[in-house]
C-alpha positions as a Markdown table, in Angstrom:
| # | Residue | x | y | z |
|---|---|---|---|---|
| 1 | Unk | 37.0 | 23.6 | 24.4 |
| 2 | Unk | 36.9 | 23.6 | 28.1 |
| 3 | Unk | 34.2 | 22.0 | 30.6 |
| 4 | Unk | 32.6 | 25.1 | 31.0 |
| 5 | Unk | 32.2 | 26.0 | 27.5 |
| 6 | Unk | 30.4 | 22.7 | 26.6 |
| 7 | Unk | 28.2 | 23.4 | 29.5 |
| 8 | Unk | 27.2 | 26.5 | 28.5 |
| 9 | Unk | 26.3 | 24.7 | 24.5 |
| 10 | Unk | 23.9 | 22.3 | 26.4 |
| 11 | Unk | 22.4 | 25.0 | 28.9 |
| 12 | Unk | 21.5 | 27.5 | 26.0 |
| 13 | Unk | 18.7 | 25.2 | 24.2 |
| 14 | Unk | 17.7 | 24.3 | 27.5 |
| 15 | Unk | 16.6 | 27.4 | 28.9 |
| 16 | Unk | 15.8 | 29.1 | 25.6 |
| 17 | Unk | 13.1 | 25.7 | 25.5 |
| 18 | Unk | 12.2 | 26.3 | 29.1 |
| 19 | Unk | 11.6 | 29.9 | 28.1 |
| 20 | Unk | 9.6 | 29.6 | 24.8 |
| 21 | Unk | 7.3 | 27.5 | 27.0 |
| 22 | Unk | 6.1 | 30.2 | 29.0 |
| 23 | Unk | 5.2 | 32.1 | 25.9 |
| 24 | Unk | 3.3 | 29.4 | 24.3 |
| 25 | Unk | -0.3 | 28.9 | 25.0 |
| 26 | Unk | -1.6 | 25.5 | 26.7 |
| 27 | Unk | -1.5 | 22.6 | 24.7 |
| 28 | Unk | -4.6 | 20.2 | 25.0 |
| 29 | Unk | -4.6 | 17.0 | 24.0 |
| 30 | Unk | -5.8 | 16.6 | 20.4 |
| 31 | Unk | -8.8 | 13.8 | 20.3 |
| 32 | Unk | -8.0 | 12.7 | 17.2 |
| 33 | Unk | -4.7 | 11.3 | 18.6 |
| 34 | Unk | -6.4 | 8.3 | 19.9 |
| 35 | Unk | -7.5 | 7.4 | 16.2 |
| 36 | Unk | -5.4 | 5.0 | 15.0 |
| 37 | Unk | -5.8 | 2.8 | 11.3 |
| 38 | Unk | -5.7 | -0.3 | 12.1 |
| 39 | Unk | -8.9 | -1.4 | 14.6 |
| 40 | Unk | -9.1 | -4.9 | 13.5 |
| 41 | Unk | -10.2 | -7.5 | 16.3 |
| 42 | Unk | -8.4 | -10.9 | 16.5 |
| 43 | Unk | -8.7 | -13.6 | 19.1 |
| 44 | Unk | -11.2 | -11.0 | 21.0 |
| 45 | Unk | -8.5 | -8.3 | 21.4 |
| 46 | Unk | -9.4 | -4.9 | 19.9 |
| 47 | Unk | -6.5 | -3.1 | 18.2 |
| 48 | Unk | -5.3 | -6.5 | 18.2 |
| 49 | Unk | -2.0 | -5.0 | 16.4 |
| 50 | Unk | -1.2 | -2.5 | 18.4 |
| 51 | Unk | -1.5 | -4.3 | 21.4 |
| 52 | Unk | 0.5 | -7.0 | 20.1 |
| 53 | Unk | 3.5 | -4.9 | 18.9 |
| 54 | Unk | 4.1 | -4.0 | 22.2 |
| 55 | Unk | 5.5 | -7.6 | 23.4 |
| 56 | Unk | 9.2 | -6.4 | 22.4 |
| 57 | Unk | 9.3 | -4.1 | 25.2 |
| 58 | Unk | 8.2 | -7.1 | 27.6 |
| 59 | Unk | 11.1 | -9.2 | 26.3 |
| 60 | Unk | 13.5 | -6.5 | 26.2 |
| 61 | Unk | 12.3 | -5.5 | 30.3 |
| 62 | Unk | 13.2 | -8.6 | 30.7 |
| 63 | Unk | 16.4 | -9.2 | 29.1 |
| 64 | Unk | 17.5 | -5.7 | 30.8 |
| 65 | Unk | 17.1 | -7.8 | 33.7 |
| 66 | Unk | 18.9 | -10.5 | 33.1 |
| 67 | Unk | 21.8 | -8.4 | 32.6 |
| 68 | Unk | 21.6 | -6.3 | 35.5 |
| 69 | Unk | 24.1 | -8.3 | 37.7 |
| 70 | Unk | 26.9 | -8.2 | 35.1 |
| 71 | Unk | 27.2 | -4.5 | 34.5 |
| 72 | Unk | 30.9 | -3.3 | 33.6 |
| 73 | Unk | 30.0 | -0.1 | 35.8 |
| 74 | Unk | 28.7 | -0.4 | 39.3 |
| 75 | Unk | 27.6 | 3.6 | 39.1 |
| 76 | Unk | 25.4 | 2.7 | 36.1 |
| 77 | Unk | 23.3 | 0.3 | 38.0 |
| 78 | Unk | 20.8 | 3.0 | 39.3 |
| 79 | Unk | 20.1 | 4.5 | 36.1 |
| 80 | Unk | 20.2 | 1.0 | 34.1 |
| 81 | Unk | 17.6 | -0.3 | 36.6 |
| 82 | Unk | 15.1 | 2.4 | 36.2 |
| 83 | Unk | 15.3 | 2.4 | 32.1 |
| 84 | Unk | 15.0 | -1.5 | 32.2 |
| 85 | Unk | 11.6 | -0.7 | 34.8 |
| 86 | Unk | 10.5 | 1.9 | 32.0 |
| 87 | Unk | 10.8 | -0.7 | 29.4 |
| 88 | Unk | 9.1 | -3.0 | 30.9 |
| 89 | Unk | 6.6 | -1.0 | 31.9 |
| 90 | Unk | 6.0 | 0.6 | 28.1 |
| 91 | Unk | 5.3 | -3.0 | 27.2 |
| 92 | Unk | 2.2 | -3.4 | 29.8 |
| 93 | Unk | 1.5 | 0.2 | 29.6 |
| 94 | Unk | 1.3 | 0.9 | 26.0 |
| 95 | Unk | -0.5 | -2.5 | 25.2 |
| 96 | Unk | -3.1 | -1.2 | 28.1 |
| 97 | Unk | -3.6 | 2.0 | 25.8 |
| 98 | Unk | -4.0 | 0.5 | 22.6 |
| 99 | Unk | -7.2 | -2.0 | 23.9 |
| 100 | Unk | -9.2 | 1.2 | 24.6 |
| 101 | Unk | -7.2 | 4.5 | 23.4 |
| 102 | Unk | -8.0 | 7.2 | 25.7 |
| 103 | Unk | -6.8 | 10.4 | 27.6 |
| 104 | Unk | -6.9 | 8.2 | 30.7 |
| 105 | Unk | -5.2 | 5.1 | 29.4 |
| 106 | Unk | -2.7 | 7.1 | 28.0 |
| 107 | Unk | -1.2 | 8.4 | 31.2 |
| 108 | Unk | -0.2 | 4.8 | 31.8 |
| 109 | Unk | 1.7 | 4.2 | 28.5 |
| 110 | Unk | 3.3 | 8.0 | 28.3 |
| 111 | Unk | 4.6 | 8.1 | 32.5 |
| 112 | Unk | 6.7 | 4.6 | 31.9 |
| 113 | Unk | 8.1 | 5.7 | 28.7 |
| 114 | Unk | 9.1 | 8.9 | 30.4 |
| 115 | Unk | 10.8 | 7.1 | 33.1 |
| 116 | Unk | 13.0 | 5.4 | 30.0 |
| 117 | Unk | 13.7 | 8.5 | 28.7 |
| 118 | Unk | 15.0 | 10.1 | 31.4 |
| 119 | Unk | 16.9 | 7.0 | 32.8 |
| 120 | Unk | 19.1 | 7.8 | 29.7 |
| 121 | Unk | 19.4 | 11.0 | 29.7 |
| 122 | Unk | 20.2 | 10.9 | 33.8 |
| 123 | Unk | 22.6 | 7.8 | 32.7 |
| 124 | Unk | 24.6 | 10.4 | 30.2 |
| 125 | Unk | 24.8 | 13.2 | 32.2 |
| 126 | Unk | 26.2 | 11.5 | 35.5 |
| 127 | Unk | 28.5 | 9.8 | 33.2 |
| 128 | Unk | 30.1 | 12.6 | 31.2 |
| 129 | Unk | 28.4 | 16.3 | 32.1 |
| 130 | Unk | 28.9 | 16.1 | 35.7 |
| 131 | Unk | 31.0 | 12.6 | 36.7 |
| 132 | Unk | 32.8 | 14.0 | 39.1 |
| 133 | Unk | 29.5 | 15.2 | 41.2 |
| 134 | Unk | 29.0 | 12.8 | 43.7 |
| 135 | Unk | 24.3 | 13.7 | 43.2 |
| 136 | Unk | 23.1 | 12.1 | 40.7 |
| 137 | Unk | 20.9 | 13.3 | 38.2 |
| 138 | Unk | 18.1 | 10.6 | 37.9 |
| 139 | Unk | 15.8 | 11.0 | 40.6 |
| 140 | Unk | 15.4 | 14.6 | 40.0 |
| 141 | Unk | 14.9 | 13.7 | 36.4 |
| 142 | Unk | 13.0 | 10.5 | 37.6 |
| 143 | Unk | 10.5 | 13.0 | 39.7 |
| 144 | Unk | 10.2 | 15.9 | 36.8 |
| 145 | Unk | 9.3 | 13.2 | 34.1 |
| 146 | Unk | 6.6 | 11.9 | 35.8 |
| 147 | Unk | 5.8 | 14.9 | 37.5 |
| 148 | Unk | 4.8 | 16.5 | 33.7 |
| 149 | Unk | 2.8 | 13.7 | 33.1 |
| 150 | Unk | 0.9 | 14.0 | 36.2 |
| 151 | Unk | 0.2 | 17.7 | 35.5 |
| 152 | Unk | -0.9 | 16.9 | 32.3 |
| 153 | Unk | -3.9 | 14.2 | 32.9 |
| 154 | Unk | -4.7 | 16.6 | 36.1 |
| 155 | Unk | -5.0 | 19.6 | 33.6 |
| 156 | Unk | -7.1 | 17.2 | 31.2 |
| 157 | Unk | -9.3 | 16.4 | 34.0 |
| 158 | Unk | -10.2 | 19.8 | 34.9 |
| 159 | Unk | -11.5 | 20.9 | 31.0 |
| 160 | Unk | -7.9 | 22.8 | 30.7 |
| 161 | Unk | -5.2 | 20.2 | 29.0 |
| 162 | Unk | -1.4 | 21.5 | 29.2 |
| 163 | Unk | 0.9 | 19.5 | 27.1 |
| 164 | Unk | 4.1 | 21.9 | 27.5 |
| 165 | Unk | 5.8 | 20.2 | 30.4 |
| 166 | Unk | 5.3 | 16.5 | 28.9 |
| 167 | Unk | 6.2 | 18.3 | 25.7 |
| 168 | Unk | 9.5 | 20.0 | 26.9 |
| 169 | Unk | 10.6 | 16.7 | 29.1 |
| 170 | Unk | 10.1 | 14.6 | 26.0 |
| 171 | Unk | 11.5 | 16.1 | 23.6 |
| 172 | Unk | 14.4 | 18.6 | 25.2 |
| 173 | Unk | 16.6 | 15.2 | 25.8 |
| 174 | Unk | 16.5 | 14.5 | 22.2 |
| 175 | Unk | 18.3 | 17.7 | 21.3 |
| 176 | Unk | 20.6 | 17.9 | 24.3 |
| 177 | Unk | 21.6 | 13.8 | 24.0 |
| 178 | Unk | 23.1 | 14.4 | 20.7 |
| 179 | Unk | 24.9 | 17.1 | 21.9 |
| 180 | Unk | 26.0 | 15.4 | 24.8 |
| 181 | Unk | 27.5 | 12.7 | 22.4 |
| 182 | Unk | 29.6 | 14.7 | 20.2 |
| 183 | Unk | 30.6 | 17.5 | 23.1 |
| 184 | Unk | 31.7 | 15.1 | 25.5 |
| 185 | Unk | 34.3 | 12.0 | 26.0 |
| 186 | Unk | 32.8 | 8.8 | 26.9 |
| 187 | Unk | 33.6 | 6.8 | 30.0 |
| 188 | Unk | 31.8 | 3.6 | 29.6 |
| 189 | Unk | 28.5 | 4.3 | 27.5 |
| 190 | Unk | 28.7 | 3.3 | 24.2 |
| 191 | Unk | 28.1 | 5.8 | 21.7 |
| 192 | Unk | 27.3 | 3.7 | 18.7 |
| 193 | Unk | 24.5 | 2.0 | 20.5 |
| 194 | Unk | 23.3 | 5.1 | 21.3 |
| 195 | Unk | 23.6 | 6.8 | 17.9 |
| 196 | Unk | 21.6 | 3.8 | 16.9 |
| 197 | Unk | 19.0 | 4.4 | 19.5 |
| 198 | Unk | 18.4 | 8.1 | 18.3 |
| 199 | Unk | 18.1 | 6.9 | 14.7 |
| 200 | Unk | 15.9 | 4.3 | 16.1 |
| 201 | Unk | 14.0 | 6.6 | 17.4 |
| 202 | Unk | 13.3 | 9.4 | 14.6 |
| 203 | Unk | 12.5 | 6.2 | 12.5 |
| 204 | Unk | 9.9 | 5.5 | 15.0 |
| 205 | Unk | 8.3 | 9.1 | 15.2 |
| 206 | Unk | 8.2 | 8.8 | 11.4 |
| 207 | Unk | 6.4 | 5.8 | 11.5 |
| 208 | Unk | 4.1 | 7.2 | 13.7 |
| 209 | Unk | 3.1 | 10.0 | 11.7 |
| 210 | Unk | 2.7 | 8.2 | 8.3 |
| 211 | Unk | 0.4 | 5.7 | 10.6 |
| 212 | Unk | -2.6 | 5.8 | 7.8 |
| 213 | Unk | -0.3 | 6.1 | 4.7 |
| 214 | Unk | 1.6 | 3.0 | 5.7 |
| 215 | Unk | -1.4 | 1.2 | 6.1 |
| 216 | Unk | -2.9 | 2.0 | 3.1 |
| 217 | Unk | 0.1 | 1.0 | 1.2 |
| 218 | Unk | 0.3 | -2.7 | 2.7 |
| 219 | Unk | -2.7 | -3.0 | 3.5 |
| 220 | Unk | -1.8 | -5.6 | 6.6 |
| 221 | Unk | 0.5 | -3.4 | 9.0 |
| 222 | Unk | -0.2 | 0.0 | 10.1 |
| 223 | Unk | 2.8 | 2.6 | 11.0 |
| 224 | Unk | 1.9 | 2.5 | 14.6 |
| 225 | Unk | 2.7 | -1.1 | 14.8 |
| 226 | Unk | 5.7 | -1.0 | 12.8 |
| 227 | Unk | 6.9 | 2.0 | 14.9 |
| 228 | Unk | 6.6 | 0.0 | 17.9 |
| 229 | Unk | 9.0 | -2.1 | 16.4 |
| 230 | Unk | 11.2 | 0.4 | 15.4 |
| 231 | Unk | 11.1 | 1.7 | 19.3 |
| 232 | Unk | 11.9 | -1.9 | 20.4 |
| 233 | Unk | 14.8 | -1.7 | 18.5 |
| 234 | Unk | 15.7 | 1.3 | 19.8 |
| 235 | Unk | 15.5 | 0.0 | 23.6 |
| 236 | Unk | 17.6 | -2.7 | 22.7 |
| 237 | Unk | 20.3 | 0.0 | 21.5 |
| 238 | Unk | 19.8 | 1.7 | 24.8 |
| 239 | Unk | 20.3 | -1.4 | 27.5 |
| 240 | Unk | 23.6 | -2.4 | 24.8 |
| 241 | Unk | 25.1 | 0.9 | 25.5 |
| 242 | Unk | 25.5 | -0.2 | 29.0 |
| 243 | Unk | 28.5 | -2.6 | 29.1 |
| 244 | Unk | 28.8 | -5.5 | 31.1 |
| 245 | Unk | 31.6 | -7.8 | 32.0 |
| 246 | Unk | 33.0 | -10.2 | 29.9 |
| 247 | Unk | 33.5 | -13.7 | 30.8 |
């Protein structure tokens, strides 16, 4: 298949998503999103749990970090920064949330994960959908992540909550990353890291959703902290599809 035909695979569930947005009413956020099963208190933290299982993406932040100067690619640096900034970030962000769930706590753990997610998906696309196009794709990416999130606390604010950017942002990448994968030859990413990070990741949406069933089946751990976990995991998949040099 040529270049323009695999274009054309990725650019059809993009603006069929971009277009089924503006048919679907706003989306407010639901309050009952910020109730999570495990509230326990420990040491004086609230959500003690939930705050906790967030230290992964501190470590990981920091490891991405650490490996910065030894990248195999100099034209991943960019992109590789920024998802290492949005992993850290998620880590101080997302523990920030879980003390005191709100709509205004949440802007601050859903704008760094955004800037993770598109880091990756800006990462992919300059490496294989467009690698001989000397502008790159992550600010513009950078700028509409966070832009979605902005819009969506400022619609909050005002009585009116619109979740359909946020929405679209979030989750268009994980149907067009997949693609990108199997339509597409890789250059330097590796795909099995990143295979692992999408399975990570389903694994972690799962978790999230069975948050009061997996509780009451241990009895110790809820879903949400396990799925934190699970999207640690998943990070780590991400910053080892980036190569660096071997000694």
């Amino acid at each position: 298949m040529s270049h323009r035909g695999r274009l054309w695979i990725l650019l059809i569930p993009a603006v069929a998503a971009m277009a089924a947005m503006l048919f679907i009413d706003r989306i407010a956020q639901d309050p009952a999103y910020h109730a999570f099963s495990d509230t326990r208190e420990f040491a004086g933290v609230p959500n003690f749990w939930n705050v906790f299982s967030n230290l992964p993406f501190l470590i990981l932040g920091l490891y991405g970090w650490w490996r910065r100067p030894h990248l195999a690619e100099a034209r991943s640096r960019p992109g590789y920064s920024a998802l290492c900034a949005g992993i850290l970030l998620t880590g101080f962000g997302s523990a920030w949330y879980h003390l005191a769930p709100s709509n205004d706590t949440l802007f601050w753990d859903r704008l760094p994960m955004t800037i993770a997610f598109m880091s990756v998906f800006a990462m992919l696309l300059d490496e294989r959908v467009m690698p001989g196009n000397r502008l790159s794709a992550l600010w513009p990416l950078l700028i509409l992540g966070a832009a979605s999130v902005v819009y969506w606390s400022w619609t909050e604010s005002h009585g009116a909550g619109d979740l359909r950017p946020y929405g679209l942002v979030q989750f268009l990448p994980v149907i067009l990353i997949p693609l990108i994968l199997f339509l597409f030859p890789a250059q330097y990413l590796d795909n099995r890291w990143l295979f692992g990070a999408i399975a990570l990741y389903a694994l972690a949406k799962v978790l999230e959703f069975f948050d009061f069933r997996i509780m009451q089946a241990t009895g110790y751990m809820s879903g949400h902290a396990i799925k934190h976990l699970a999207a640690g995991f998943g990070a780590l998949c991400t910053l080892l599809a980036v190569p660096t040099r071997r000694p």
